[in-house]
N, C-alpha and C positions, 0 to 999 in steps of 0.2 A: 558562475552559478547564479542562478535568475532566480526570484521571488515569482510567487503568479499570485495574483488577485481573484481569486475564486467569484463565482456568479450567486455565490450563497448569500444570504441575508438572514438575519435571526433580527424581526421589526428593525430597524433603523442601522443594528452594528452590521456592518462586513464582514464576512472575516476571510482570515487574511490565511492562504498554506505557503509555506517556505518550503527549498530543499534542505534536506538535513547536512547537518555539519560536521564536522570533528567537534566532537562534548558531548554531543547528541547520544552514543551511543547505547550509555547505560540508560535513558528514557526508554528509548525506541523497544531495546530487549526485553524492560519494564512494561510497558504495553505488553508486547509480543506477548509476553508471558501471562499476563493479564487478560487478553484475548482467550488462549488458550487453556485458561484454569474457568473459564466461563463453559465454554464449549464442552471439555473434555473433566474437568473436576482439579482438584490439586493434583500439581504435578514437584515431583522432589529438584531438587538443582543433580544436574548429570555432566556429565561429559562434552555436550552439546549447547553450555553457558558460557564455554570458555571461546568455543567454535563460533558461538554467535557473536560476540563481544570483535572477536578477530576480524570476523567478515565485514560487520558494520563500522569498523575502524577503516580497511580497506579501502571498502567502498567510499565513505565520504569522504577518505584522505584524497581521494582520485576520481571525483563527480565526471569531469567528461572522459574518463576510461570507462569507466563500469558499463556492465549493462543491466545493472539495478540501482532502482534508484529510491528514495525514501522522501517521502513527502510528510511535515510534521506541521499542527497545530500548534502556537505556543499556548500556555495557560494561560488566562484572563489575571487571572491575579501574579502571576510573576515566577510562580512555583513549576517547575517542570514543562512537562508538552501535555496538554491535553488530548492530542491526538495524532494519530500517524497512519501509511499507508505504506506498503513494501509493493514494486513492482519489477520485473524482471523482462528481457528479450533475448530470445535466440535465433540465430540465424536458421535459415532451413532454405528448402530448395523452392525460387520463387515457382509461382502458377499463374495460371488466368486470376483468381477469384485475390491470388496475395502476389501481385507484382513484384515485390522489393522483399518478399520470399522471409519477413519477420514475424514472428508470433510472440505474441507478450501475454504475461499471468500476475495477476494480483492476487496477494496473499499477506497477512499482518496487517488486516483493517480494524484499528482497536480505537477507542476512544475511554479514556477517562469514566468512570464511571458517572461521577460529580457533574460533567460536563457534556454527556448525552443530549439528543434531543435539542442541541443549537447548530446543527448544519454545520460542527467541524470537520467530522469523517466522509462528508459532502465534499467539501472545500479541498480537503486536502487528494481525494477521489478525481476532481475536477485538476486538481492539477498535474497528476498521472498521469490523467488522459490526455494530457496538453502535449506532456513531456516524450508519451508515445505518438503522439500525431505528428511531430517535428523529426523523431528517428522514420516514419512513413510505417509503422506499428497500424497495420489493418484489422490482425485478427487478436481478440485481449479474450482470454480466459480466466475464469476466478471458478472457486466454490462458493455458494450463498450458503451462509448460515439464517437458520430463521429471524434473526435481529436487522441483516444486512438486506436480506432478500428483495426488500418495497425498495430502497437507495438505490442500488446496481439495478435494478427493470425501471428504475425512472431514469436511471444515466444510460439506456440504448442495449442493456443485456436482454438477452432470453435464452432461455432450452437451444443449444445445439443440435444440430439432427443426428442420429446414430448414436448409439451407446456410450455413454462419458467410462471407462473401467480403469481400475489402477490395478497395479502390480506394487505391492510391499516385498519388497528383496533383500535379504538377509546378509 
């Protein structure tokens, strides 16, 4: 499991994104959740807290199994993760344009509210995208939320061509 040294600066500090670990979990869903009561408003505890808690245990118990991976901030002061990043790859049928036939999606980019605005969810962004460049991860999809929006089009996103549409399936 590898540290990456992010290209961000806030004046003089570094800082620094780790892969997340086993302990990690209950931050990261903390985030997660936190992100999501931003965007969307309070949301109650459900069915899908106990579901989260699972996969994120999973996942970090077994970093080179997964094909998602979690990228976290620690806090400056010692207390929690200031910030995190969830990203994911699935195989598909390679092409011309995706050789090696992977597509990756980022989603659960939260930061700390307290600690906004110092280039963590940069950092921690920057080493996702490290982590897909090494699996040969061409094509990365995300949703921009209006907070995220200026971060992801300075890290190489834009408008895909053709209709982005979801299906909600019951």
């Amino acid at each position: 499991m590898s540290d990456y040294t992010a290209a961000s600066r806030t004046g003089a500090d570094e800082v620094r994104a780790r892969r997340a670990r086993p302990g990690d979990e209950a931050e990261v869903a903390r985030l997660r959740e936190l992100m999501n009561s931003t965007l969307f408003g309070p949301t109650a505890q459900g069915p899908w807290t106990v579901e989260t808690l699972a996969r994120l245990t999973r996942w970090l118990a077994d970093p080179d199994a997964a094909t998602t991976a979690v990228f976290v901030v620690d806090a400056p002061d010692g207390v929690g993760l200031a910030a995190c990043v969830i990203g994911s790859y699935s195989d598909r049928l390679p092409s011309q344009r995706n050789p090696h036939g992977t597509a990756g999606y980022v989603y659960g980019v939260s930061t700390e509210p307290r600690w906004q605005r110092r280039g963590y969810s940069r950092a921690a962004m920057v080493a996702l995208l490290e982590w897909f460049d090494q699996r040969g991860v061409v094509r990365i999809d995300l949703h921009a939320s209006e907070f995220g929006e200026g971060l992801y089009r300075k890290l190489g996103f834009a408008e895909a061509s053709g209709a982005a549409l979801t299906a909600l399936r019951h």
